[in-house]
N, C-alpha and C positions, 0 to 999 in steps of 0.2 A: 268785437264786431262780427256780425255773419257773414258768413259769404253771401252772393245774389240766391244760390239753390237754393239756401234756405230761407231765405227772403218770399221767395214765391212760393213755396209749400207752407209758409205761414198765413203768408196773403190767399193763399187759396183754402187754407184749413178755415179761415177769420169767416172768408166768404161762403164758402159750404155753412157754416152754423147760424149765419148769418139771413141764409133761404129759410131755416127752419122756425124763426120769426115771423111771427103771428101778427105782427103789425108794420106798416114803415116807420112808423116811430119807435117801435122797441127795437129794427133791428137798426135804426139809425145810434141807438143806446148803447146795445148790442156791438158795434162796430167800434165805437169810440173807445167803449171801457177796453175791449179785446185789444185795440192797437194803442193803447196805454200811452197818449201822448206821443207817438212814433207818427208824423204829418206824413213822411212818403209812404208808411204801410198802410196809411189809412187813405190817404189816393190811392193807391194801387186798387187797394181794397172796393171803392168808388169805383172807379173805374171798370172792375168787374163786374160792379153791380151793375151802373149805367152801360156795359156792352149787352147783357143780357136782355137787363128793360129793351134796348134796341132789337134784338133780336128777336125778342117774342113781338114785339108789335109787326115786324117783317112778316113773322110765320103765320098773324092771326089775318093779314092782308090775304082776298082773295082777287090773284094777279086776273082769274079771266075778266071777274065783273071790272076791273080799272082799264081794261083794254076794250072791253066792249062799250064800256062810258065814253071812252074816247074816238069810238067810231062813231056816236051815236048824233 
């Protein structure tokens, strides 16, 4: 069994190759075959993916124009 470090330098190596997937479906492919039946590597893995999707829709929000909507 691994320890947790190695756990999350897998899960994060899964997820880096994972961006480089050229479809959401390949890398949804991509993700399954890589955590080879492993269900917690492969939430983990989810999970980093679904933090990011979060994130960039945050970064792509432009906070003035929602503040100025809301004065308006």
């Amino acid at each position: 069994m691994t320890n947790a470090s190695d756990h999350n330098q897998r899960a994060r190596a899964i997820f880096m190759q994972a961006l480089e997937q050229e479809s959401t479906d390949l890398r949804a492919q991509f993700i399954d075959d890589a955590c080879a039946g492993d269900q917690e590597l492969r939430t983990e893995v989810g999970e980093l993916i679904a933090s990011l999707q979060k994130a960039g829709s945050f970064m792509e929000r432009k906070p003035a124009a929602d503040i100025e909507q809301t004065f308006v």
